[in-house]
Backbone as JSON, one array per atom type, in Angstrom:
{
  "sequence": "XXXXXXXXXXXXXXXXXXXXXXXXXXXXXXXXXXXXXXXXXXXXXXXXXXXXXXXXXXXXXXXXXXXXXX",
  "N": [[-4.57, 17.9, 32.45], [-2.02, 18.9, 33.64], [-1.16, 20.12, 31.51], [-2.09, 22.6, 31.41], [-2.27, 23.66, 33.97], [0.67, 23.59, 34.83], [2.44, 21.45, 37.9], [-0.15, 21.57, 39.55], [-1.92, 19.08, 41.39], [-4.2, 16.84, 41.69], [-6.72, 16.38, 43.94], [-7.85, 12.81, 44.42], [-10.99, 11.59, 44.13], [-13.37, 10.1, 46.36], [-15.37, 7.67, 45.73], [-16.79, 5.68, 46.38], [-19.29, 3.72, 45.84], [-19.97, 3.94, 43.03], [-17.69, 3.04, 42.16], [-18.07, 0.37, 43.07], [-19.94, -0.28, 41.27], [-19.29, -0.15, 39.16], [-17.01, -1.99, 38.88], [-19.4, -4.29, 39.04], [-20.55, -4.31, 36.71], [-18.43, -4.54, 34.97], [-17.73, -7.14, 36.07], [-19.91, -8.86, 35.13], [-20.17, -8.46, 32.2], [-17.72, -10.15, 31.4], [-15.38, -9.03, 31.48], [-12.02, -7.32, 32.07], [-11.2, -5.68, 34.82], [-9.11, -3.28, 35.09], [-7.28, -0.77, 36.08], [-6.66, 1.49, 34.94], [-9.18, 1.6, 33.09], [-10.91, 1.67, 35.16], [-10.6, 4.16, 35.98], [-10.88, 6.07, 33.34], [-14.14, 5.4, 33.12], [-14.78, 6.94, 35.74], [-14.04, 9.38, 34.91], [-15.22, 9.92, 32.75], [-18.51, 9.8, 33.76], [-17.87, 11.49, 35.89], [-17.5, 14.25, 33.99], [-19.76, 14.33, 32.14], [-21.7, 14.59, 34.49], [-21.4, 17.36, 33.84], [-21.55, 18.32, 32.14], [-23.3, 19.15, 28.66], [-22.48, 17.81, 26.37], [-21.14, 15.34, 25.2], [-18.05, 13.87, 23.93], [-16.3, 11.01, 22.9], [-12.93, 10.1, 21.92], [-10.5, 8.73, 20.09], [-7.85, 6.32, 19.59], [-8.5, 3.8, 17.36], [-9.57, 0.32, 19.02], [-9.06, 1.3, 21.57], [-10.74, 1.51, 23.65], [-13.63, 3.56, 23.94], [-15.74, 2.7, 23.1], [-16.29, 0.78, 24.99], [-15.78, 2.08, 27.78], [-18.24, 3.73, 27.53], [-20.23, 2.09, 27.22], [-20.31, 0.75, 29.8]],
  "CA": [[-4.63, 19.06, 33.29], [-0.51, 19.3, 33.78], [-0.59, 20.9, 30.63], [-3.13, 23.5, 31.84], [-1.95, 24.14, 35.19], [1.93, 22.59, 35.64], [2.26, 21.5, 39.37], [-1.0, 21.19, 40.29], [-2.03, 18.17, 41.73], [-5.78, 16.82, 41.28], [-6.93, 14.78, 44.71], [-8.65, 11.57, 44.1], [-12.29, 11.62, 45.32], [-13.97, 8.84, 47.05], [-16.33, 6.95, 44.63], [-17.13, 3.88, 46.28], [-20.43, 2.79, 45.06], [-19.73, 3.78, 41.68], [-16.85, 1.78, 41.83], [-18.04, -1.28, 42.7], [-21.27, -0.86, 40.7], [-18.42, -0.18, 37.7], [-16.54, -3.72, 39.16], [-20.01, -4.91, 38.47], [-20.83, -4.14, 35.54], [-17.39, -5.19, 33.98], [-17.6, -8.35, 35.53], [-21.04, -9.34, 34.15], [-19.63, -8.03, 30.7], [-16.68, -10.67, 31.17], [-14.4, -7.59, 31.5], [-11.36, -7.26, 33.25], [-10.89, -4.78, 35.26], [-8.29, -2.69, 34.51], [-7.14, 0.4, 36.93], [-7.0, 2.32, 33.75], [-10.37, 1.53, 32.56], [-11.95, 2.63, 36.13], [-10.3, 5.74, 35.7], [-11.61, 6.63, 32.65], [-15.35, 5.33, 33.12], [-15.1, 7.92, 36.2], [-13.81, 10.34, 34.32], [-16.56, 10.04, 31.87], [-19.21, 10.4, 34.61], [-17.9, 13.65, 36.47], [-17.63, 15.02, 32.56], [-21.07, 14.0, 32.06], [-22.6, 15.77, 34.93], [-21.18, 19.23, 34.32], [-21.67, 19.1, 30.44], [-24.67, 18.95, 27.78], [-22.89, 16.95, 25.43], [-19.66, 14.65, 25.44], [-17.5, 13.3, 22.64], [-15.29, 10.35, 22.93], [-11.72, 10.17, 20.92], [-9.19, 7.54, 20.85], [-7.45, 5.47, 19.02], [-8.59, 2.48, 17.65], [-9.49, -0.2, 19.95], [-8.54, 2.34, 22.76], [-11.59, 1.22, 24.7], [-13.64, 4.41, 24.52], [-17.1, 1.95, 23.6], [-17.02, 0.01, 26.49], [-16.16, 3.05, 28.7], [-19.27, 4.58, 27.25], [-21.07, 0.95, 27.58], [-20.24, 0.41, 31.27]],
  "C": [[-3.25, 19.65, 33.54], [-0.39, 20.39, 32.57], [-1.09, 22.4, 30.97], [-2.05, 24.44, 32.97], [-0.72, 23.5, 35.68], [1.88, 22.75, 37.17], [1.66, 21.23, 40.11], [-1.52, 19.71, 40.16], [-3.72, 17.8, 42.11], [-5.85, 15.78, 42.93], [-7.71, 13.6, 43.89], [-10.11, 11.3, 44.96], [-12.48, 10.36, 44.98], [-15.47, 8.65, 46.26], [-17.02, 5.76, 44.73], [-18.48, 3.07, 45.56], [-20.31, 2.95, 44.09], [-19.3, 2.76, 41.58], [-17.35, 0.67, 41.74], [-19.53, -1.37, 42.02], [-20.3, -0.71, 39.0], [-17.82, -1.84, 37.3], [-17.9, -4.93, 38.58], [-20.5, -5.36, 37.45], [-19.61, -5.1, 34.62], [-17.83, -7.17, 34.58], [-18.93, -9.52, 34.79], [-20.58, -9.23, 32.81], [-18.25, -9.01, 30.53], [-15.6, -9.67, 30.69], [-13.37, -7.25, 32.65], [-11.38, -6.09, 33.82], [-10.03, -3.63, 35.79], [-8.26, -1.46, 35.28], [-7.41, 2.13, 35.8], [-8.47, 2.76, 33.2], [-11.4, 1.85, 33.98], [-11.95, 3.77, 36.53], [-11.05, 6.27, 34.78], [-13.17, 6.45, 32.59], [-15.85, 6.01, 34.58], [-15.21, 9.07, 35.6], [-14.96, 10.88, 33.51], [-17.69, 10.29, 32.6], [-19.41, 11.39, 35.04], [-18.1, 14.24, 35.07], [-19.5, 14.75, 32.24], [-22.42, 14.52, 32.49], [-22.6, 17.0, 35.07], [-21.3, 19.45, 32.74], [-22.51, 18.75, 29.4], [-23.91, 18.06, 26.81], [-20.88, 16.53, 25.39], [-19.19, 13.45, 24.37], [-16.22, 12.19, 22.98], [-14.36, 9.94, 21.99], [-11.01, 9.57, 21.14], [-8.79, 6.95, 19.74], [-8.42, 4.12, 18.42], [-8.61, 1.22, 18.62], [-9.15, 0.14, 21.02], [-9.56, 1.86, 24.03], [-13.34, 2.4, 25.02], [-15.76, 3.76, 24.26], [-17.56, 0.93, 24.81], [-16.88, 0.99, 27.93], [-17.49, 3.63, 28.99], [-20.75, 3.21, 27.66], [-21.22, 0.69, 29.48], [-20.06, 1.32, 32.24]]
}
């Protein structure tokens, strides 16, 4: 988004039950839980409910099947 809009500053909305139904998920899946990785398996959510169809891109081993898994 910096690249978009330099300056602006995104808040952080309040997610709690996701979260810890995300915490759950990973740790059933023997999955750490990674600050990174509950970022992006929000991310993927809000994107999810505002758009008909969503493509994940990454690197190698980047993570972007267990985002999509959990």
């Amino acid at each position: 988004m910096n690249d978009l809009f330099p300056g602006i500053v995104i808040p952080k909305q309040e997610c709690g039950v996701l979260q810890e139904a995300i915490l759950t998920v990973m740790q059933q899946n023997i999955l750490q839980p990674e600050p990174s990785m509950l970022t992006k398996v929000i991310q993927l959510h809000d994107t999810m409910l505002v758009r008909h169809a969503v493509m994940l891109v990454g690197p190698t081993g980047g993570g972007k099947t267990t985002v999509l898994k959990v």
